[in-house]
N, C-alpha and C positions, 0 to 999 in steps of 0.2 A: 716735415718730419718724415715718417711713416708712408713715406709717397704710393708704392710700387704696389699694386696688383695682383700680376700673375704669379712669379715666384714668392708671393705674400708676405709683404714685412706690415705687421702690424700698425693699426690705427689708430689716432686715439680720436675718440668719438662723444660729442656731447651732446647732449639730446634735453630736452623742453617743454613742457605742455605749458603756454602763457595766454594771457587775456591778450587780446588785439591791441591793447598800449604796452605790453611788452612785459607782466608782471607774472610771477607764478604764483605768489600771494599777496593776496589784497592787503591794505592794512592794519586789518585784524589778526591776519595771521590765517586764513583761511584759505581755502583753495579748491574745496566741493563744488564752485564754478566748472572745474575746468575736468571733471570727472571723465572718464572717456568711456564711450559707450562701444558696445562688440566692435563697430567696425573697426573703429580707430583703436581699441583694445589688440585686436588680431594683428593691424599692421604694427603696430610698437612691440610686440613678441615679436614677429619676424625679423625686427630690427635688432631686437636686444640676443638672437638666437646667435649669431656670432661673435659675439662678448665674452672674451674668456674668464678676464677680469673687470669688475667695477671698483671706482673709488670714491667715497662718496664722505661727503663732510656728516660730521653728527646727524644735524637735523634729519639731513635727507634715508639716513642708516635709519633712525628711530621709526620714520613713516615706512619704509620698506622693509624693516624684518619684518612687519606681520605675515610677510609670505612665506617665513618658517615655519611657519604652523596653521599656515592657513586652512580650513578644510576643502579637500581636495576628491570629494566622496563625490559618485557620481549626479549628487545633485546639484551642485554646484557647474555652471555656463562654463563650456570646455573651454573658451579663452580665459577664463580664470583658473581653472585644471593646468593648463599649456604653462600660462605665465609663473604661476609656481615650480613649476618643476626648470623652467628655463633659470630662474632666479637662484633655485638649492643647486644649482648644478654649475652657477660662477662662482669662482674664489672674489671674495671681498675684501677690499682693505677700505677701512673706515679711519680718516685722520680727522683727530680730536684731541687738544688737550685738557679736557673736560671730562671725559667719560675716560675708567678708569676698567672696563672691561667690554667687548664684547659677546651677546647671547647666540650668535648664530653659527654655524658652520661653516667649515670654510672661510674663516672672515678672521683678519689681524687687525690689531688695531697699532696706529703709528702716532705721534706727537704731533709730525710738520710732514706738509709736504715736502719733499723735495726735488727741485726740475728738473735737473742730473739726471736723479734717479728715475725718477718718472721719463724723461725721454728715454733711459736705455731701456727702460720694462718695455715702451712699447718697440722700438726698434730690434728687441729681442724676441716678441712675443711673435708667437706661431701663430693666435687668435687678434681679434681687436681691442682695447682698453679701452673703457666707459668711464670718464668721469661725470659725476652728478651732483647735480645742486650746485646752484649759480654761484654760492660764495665761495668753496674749493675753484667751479672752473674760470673762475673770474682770473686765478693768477695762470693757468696755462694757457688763457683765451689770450691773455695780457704777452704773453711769451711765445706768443705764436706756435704752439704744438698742438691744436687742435687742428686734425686732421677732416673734419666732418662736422658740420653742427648742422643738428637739423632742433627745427620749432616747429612746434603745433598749435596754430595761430586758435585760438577757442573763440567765437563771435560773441565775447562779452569787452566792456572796457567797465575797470576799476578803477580806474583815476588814481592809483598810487599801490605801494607795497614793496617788494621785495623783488628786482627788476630780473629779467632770466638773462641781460645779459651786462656786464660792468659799464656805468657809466663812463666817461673819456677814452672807450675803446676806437680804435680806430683799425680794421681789417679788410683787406681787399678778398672777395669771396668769387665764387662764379657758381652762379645756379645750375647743382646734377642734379635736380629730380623736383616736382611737385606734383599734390593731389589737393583732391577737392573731396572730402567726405559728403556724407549725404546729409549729417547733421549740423553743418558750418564748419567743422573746422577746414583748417586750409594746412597742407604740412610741407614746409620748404627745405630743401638739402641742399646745403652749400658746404662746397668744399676750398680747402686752403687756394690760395691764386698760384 
């Protein structure tokens, strides 16, 4: 999709923090496993600071608006200062046909995805598009317009949950980037083939 670099045609970008079996919540529905601490904190702002817009299914809107009001007062860990002010400062669209308004700024809420419409936003966009939460990017991962996925491999396994990426996916990827944090995680960047 969104190939091009230098003259910059927009990306769409899906990103992940999962257990080492591949889940971003365990079965309970949990996910305080995979909390990120400052390091990995600061590199996921750096990542999400080109993000012009995010699209994110219900679930994943509901855990992320608290950064509209999070407190941002000097005592609070400046990667939590940063990451708030990165988040109130993308436009959001949250698709859901369940939720009947959204609380944030900046933020629409839409019925359906649409992949039309979603490849031209980012083919058009000046910035990069984030979509979030496995269940939304499961159909653009499926449709091949994910331009970039990166995981944040967490050194836990849960043995089941809510998997980060669609099962009978099949995509040819080629590894731009990896690190090794200092607390286990492991974070891999793979882009379209």
């Amino acid at each position: 999709m969104g190939r091009e670099r230098g003259g910059h045609v927009g990306r769409l970008v899906y990103t992940a923090i999962a257990s080492l079996d591949g889940y971003v919540a365990d079965e309970r529905g949990t996910f305080d496993w995979c909390a990120p601490d400052a390091e990995v904190h600061a590199f996921v702002n750096d990542l999400e600071r080109p993000i012009g817009t995010h699209l994110y299914g219900r679930r994943m809107y509901e855990v992320l608006s608290v950064w509209e009001t999070m407190d941002t007062g000097p005592e609070q860990d400046a990667v939590i200062r940063d990451y708030a002010q990165i988040w109130r400062a993308a436009d959001k669209i949250v698709v859901s046909r369940t939720l009947d308004r959204v609380h944030t700024d900046r933020t629409t809420l839409q019925a359906e995805l649409d992949l039309d419409e979603l490849r031209d936003r980012v083919l058009s966009s000046p910035s990069d598009v984030a979509i979030g939460g496995p269940t939304l990017a499961a159909s653009a991962l499926r449709a091949g317009l994910v331009d970039d996925l990166h995981l944040f491999l967490s050194p836990v396994v849960v043995g089941g949950g809510l998997r980060a990426l669609p099962a009978g996916l099949r995509l040819d990827l080629e590894l731009a980037d990896q690190h090794r944090f200092a607390n286990g995680v492991v974070h891999l960047h793979h882009v379209s083939a």
